[in-house]
C-alpha positions as CSV (number, residue, x, y, z in Angstrom):
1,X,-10.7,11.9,2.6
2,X,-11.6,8.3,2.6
3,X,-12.1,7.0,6.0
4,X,-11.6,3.3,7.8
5,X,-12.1,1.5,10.5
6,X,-10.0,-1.9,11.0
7,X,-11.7,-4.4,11.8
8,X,-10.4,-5.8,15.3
9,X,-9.4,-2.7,16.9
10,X,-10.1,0.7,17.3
11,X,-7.7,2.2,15.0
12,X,-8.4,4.1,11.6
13,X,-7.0,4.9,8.3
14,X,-7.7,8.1,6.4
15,X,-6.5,8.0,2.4
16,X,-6.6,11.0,0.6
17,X,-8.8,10.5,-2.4
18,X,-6.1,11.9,-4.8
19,X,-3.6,9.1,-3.7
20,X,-6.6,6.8,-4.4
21,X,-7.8,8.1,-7.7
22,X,-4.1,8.3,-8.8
23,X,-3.5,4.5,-7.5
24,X,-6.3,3.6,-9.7
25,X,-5.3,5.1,-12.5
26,X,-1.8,3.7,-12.5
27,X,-3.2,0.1,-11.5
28,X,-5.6,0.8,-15.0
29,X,-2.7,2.4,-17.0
30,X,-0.9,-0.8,-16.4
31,X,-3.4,-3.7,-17.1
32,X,-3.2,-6.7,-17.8
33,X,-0.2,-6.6,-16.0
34,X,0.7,-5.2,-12.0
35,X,1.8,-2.1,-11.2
36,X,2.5,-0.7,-7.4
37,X,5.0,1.1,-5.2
38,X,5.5,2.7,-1.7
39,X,2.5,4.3,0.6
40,X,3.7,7.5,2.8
41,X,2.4,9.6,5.3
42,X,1.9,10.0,9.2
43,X,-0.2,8.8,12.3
44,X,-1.6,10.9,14.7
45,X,0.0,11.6,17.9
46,X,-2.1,8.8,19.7
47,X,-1.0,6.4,17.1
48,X,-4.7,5.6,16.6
49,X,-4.7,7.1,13.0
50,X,-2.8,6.9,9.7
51,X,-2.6,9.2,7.5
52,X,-1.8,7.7,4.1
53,X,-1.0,11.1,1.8
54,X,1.1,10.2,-0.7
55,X,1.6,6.9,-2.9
56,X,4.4,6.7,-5.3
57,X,6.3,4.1,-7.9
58,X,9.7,2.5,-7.5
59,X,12.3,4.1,-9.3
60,X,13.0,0.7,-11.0
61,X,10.2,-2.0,-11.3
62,X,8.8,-4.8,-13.4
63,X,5.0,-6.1,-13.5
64,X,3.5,-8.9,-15.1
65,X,0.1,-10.1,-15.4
66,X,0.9,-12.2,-12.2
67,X,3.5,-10.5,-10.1
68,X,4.7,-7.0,-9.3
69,X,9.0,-6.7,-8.5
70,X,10.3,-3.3,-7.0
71,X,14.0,-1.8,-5.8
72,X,14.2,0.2,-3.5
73,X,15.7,3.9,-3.8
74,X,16.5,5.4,-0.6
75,X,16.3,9.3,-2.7
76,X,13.0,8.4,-2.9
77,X,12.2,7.8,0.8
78,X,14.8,11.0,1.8
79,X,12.3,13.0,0.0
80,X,9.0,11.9,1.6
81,X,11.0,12.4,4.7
82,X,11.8,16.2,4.1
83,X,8.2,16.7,3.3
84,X,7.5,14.8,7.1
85,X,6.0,12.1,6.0
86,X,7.2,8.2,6.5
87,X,7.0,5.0,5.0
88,X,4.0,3.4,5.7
89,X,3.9,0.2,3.6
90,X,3.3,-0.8,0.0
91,X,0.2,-0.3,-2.6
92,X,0.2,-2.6,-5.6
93,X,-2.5,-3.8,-8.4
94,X,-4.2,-7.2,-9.2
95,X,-5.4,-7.3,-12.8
96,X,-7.6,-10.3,-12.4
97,X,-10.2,-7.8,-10.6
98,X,-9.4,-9.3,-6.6
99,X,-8.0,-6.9,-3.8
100,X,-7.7,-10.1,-2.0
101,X,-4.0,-10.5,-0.6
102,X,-1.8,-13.4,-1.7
103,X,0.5,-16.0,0.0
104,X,3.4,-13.9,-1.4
105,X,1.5,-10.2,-0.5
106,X,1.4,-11.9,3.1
107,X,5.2,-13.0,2.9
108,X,6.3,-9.2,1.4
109,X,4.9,-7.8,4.2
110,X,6.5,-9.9,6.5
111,X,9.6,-9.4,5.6
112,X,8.9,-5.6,5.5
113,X,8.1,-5.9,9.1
114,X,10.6,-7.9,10.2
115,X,13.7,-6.3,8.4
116,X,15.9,-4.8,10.6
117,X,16.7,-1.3,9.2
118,X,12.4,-0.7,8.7
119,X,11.1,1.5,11.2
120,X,7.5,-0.2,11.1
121,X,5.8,-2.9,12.6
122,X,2.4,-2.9,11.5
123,X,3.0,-1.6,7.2
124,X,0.2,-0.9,5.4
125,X,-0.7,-2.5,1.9
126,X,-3.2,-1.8,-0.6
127,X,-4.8,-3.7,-3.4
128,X,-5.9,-2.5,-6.0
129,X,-8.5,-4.8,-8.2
130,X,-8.7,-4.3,-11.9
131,X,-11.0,-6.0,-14.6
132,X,-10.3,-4.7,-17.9
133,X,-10.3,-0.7,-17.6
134,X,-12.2,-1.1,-14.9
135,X,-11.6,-0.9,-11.0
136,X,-13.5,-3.4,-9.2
137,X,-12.1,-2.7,-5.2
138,X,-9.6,-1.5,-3.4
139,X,-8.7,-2.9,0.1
140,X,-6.5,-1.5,2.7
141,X,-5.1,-3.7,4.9
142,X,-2.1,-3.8,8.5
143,X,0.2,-6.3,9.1
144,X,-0.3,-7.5,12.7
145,X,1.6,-10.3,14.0
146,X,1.6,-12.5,11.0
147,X,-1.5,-11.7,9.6
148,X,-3.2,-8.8,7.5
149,X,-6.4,-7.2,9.2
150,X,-8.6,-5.0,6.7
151,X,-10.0,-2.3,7.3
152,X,-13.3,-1.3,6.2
């Protein structure tokens, strides 16, 4: 279990290695272009942890070198949900070797937040960085009122 702190408040994620080793090998699988998809799991009762257990792809998607498009498939998020875990935010690749988020990352997660129908405020989203067949970094970020805090 990986485990972060973010940066301006006392509240941590935990990320299983296996959803990060498998996140990293999808991210390489699919260079030069982006790959990504949905981030489940569950916070503790406090709410001061998540629990990020399971990352999966979109049922239909399309990546290019620059940009990553999903749908969304409610089957897919019924099933997390049987298994108790909930959506928690997105994870997706950048194959010019930066986990740095972009204006459009930033506008994504807005609207994820802000639609009416999603039951989270703060979603997470994960970058992962790729150079070649190589990973360069990963970086975990929240959405909090309009921006996106890392966590470290």
């Amino acid at each position: 279990m990986v485990k972060l702190k973010l940066r301006e408040r006392e509240l941590y994620a935990e990320i299983s290695e296996d959803v990060l080793v498998w996140m990293q090998n999808e991210a390489v699988s699919a260079f030069p272009n982006e790959t990504g998809g949905f981030l489940f799991g569950h916070y503790s009762d406090d709410m001061q942890v998540v629990y990020l257990e399971k990352a999966v792809h979109p049922i239909l998607s399309h990546g290019t070198n620059i940009s990553f498009d999903r749908c969304v498939h409610f089957a897919q998020f019924a099933e997390m949900y049987k298994n108790n875990m909930i959506y928690l935010g997105e994870w997706h690749s950048h194959p010019n070797g930066r986990a740095e988020y972009s204006g459009r990352d930033m506008q994504s997660m807005i609207e994820i937040a802000e639609y009416e129908t999603t039951l989270i405020r703060h979603p997470l989203l994960v970058i992962v960085g790729v150079k070649g067949k190589l990973i360069k970094e990963y970086k975990v970020y929240m959405y909090d009122q309009k921006r996106l805090v890392r966590y470290e």
